[in-house]
N, CA and C atoms as an extended XYZ file, in Angstrom:
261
Properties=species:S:1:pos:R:3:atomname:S:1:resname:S:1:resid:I:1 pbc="F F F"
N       -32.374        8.686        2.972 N   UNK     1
C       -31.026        8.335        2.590 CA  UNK     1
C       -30.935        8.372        1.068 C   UNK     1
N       -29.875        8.896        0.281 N   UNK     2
C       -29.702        9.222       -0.422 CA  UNK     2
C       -28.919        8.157       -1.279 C   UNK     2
N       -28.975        8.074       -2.839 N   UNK     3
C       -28.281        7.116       -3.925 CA  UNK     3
C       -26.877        7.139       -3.003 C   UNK     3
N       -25.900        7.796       -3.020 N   UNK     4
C       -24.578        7.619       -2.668 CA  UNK     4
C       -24.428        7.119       -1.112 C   UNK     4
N       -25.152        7.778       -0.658 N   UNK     5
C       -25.178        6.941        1.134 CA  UNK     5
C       -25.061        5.716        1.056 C   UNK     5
N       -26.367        5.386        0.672 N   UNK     6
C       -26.356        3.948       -0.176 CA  UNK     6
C       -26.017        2.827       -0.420 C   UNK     6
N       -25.508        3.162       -1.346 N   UNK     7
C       -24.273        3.196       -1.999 CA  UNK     7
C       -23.003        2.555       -0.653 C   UNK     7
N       -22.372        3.611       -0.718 N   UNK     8
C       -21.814        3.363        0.698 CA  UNK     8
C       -22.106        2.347        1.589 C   UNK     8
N       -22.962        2.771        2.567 N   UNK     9
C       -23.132        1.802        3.209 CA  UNK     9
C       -22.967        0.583        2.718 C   UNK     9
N       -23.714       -0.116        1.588 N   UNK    10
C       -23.677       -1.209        1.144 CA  UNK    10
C       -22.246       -1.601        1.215 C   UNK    10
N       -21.242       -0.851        0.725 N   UNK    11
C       -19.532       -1.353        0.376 CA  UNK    11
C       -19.238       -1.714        2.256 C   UNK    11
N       -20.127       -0.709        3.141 N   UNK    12
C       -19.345       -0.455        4.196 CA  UNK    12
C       -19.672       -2.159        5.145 C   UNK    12
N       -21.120       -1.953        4.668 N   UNK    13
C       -21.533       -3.951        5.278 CA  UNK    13
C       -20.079       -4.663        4.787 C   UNK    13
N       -20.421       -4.825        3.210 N   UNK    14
C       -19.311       -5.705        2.710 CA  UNK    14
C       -18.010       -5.544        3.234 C   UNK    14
N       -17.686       -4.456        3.343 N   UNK    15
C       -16.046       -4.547        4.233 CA  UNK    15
C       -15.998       -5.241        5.214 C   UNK    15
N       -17.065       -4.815        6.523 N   UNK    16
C       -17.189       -5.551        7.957 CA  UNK    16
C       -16.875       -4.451        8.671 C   UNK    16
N       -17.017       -4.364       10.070 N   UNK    17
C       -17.257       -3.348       11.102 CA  UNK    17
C       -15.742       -3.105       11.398 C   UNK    17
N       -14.502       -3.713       10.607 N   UNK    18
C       -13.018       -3.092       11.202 CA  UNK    18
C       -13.196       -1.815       10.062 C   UNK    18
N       -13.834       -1.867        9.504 N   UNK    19
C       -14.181       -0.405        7.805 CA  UNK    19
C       -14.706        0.458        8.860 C   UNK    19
N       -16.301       -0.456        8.830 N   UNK    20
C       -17.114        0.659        8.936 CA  UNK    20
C       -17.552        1.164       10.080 C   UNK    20
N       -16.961        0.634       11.327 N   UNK    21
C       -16.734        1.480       12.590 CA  UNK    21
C       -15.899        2.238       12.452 C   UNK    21
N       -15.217        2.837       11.625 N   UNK    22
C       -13.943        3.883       11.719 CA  UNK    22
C       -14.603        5.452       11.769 C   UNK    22
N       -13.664        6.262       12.138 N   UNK    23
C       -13.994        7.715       11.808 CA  UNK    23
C       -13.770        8.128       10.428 C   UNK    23
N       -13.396        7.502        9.573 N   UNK    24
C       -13.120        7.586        8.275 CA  UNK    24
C       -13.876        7.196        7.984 C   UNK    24
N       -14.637        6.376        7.965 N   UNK    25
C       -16.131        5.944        7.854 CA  UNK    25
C       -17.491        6.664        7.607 C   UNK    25
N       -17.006        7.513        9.067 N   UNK    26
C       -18.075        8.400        9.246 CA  UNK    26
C       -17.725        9.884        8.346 C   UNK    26
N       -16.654       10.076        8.589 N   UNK    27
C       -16.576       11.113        7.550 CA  UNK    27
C       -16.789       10.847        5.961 C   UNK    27
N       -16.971        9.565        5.386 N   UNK    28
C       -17.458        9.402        4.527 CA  UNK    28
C       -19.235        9.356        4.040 C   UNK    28
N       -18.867        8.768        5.262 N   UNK    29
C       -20.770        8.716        5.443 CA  UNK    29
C       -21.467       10.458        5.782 C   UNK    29
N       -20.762       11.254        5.758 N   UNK    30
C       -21.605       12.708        6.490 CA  UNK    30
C       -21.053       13.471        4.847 C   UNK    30
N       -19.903       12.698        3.683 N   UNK    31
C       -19.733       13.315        2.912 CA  UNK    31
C       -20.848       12.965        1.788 C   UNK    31
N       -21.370       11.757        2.151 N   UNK    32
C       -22.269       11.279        1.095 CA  UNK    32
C       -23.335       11.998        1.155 C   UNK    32
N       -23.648       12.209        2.961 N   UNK    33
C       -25.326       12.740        2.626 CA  UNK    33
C       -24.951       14.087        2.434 C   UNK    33
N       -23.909       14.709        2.365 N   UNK    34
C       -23.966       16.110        2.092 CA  UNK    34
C       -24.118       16.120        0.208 C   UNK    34
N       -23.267       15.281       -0.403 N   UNK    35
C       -23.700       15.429       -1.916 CA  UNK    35
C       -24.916       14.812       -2.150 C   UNK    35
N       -25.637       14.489       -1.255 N   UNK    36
C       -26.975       13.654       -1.926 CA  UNK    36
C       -27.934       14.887       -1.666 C   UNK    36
N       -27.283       15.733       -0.750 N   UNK    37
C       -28.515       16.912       -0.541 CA  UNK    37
C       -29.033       17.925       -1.870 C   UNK    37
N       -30.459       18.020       -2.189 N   UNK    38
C       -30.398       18.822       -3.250 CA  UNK    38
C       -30.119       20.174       -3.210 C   UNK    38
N       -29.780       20.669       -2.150 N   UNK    39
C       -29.124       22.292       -2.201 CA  UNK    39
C       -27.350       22.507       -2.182 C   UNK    39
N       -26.663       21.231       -2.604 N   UNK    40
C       -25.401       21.312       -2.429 CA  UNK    40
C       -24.883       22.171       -3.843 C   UNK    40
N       -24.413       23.214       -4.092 N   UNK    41
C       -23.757       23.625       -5.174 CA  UNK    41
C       -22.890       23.069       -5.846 C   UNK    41
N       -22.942       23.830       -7.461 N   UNK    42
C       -22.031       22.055       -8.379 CA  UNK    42
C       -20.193       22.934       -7.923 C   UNK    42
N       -20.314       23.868       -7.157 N   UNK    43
C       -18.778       24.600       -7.030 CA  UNK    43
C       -18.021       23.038       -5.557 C   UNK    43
N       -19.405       23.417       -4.122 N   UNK    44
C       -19.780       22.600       -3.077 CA  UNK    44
C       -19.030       21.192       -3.876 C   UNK    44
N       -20.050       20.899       -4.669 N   UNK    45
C       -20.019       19.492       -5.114 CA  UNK    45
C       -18.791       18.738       -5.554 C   UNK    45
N       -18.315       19.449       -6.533 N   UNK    46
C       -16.940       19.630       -7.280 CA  UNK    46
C       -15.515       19.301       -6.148 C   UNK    46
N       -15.315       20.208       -5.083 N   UNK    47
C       -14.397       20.014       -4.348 CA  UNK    47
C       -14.773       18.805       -2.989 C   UNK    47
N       -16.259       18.519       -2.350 N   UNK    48
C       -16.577       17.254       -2.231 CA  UNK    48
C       -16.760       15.738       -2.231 C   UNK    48
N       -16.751       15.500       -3.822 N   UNK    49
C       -16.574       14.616       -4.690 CA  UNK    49
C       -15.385       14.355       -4.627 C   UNK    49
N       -14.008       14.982       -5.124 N   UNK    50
C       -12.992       14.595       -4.644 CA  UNK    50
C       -12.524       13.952       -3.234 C   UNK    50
N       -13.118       14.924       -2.186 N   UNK    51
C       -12.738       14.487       -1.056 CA  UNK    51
C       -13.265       12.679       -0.677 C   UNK    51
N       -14.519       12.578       -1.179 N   UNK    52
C       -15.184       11.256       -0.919 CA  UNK    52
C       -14.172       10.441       -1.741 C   UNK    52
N       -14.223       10.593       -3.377 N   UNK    53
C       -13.252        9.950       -3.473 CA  UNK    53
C       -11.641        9.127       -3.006 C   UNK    53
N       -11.480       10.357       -2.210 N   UNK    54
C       -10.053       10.119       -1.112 CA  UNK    54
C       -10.824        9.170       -0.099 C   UNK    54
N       -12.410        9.515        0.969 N   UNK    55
C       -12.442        8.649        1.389 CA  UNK    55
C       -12.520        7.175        1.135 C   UNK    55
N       -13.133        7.203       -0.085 N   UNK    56
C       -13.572        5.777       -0.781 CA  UNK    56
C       -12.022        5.175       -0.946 C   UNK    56
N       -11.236        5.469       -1.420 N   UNK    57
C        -9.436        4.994       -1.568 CA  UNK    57
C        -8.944        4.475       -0.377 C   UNK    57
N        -8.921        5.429        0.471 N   UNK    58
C        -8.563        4.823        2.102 CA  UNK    58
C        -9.476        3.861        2.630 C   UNK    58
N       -10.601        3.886        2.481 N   UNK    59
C       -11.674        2.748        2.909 CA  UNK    59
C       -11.162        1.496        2.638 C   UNK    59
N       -11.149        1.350        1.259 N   UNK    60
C       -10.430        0.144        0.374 CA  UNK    60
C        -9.354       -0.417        0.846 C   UNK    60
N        -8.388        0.812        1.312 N   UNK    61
C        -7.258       -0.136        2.001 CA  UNK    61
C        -7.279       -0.594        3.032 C   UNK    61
N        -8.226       -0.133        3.717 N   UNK    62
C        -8.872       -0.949        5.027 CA  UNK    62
C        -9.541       -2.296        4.719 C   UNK    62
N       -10.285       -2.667        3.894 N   UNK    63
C       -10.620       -3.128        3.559 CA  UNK    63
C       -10.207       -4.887        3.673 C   UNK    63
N       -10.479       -5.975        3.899 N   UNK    64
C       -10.017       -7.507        3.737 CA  UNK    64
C       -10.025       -7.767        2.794 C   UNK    64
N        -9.202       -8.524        1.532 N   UNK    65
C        -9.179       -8.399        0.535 CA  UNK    65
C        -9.703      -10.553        0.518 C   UNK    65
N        -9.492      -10.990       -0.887 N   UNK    66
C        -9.440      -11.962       -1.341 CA  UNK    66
C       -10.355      -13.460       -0.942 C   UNK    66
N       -10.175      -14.164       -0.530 N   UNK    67
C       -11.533      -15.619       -0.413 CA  UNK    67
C       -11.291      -15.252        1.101 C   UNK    67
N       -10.604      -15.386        1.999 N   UNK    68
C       -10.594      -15.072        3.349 CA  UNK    68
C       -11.323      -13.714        4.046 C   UNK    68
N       -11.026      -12.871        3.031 N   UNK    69
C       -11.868      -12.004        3.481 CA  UNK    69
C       -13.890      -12.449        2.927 C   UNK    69
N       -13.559      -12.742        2.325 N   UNK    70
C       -15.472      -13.307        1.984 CA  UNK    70
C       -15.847      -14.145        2.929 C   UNK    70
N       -15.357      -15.224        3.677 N   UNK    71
C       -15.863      -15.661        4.663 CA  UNK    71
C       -15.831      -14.744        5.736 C   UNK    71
N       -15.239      -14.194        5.687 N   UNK    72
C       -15.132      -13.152        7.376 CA  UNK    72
C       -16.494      -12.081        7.326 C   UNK    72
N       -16.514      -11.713        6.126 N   UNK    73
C       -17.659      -10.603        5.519 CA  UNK    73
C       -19.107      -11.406        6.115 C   UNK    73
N       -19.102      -12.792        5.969 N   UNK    74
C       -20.295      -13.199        5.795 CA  UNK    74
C       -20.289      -13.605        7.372 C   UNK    74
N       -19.292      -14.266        7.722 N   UNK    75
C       -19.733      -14.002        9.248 CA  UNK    75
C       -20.240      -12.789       10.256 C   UNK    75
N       -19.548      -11.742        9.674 N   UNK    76
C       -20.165      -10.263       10.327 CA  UNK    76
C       -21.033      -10.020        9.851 C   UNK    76
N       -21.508      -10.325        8.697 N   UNK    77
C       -22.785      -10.133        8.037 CA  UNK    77
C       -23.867      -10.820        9.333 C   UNK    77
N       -24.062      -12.031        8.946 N   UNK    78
C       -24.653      -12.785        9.675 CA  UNK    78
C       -24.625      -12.155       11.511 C   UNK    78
N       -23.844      -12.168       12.143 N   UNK    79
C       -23.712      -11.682       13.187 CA  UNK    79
C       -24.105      -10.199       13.560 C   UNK    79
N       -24.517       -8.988       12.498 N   UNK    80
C       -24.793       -7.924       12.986 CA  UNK    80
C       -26.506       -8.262       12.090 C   UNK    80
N       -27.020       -9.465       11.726 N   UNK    81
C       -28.100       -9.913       11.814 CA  UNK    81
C       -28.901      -10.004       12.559 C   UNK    81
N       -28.500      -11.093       13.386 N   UNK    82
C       -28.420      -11.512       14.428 CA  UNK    82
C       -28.757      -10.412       16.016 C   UNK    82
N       -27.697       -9.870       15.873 N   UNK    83
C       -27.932       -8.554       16.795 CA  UNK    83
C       -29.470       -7.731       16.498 C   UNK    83
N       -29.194       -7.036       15.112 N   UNK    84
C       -30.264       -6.091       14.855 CA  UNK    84
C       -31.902       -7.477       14.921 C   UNK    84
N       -31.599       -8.798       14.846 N   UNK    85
C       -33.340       -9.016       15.048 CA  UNK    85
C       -33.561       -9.718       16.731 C   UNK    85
N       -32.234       -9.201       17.293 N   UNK    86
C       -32.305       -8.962       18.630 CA  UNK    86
C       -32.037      -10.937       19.063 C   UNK    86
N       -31.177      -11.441       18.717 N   UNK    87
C       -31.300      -12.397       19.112 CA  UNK    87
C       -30.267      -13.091       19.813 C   UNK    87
């Protein structure tokens, strides 16, 4: 996994699974590892980069904003914990 995947993902935890279960999601996530690849061309790259950018914008507005959303974050946090150490 690559710096920008990363990257990503990390914002995509912090949002919570109404983000980062989306298909917008995933098309962000298949845009990251395509610029993290080292055979992507800077022409490739150039019109890419934009596009992620668009995804990263729409993500955001998905996104929970303000102190309500930080408790909610940390409950899904905690809860896809939970799951992944199988408990």
């Amino acid at each position: 996994m690559g710096d920008l995947e990363k990257a990503l993902r990390a914002d995509l935890e912090r949002w919570g699974p109404e983000v980062a279960d989306t298909a917008l999601a995933a098309a962000a996530i298949d845009a990251a590892r395509r610029l993290d690849s080292p055979g992507v061309s800077a022409a490739s790259a150039s019109l890419m980069h934009g596009q992620y950018r668009q995804y990263l914008a729409d993500l955001r507005e998905l996104a929970p904003s303000g102190e309500e959303a930080d408790e909610i974050d940390d409950l899904a946090a905690r809860r896809r914990r939970r799951r992944a150490s199988g408990e």
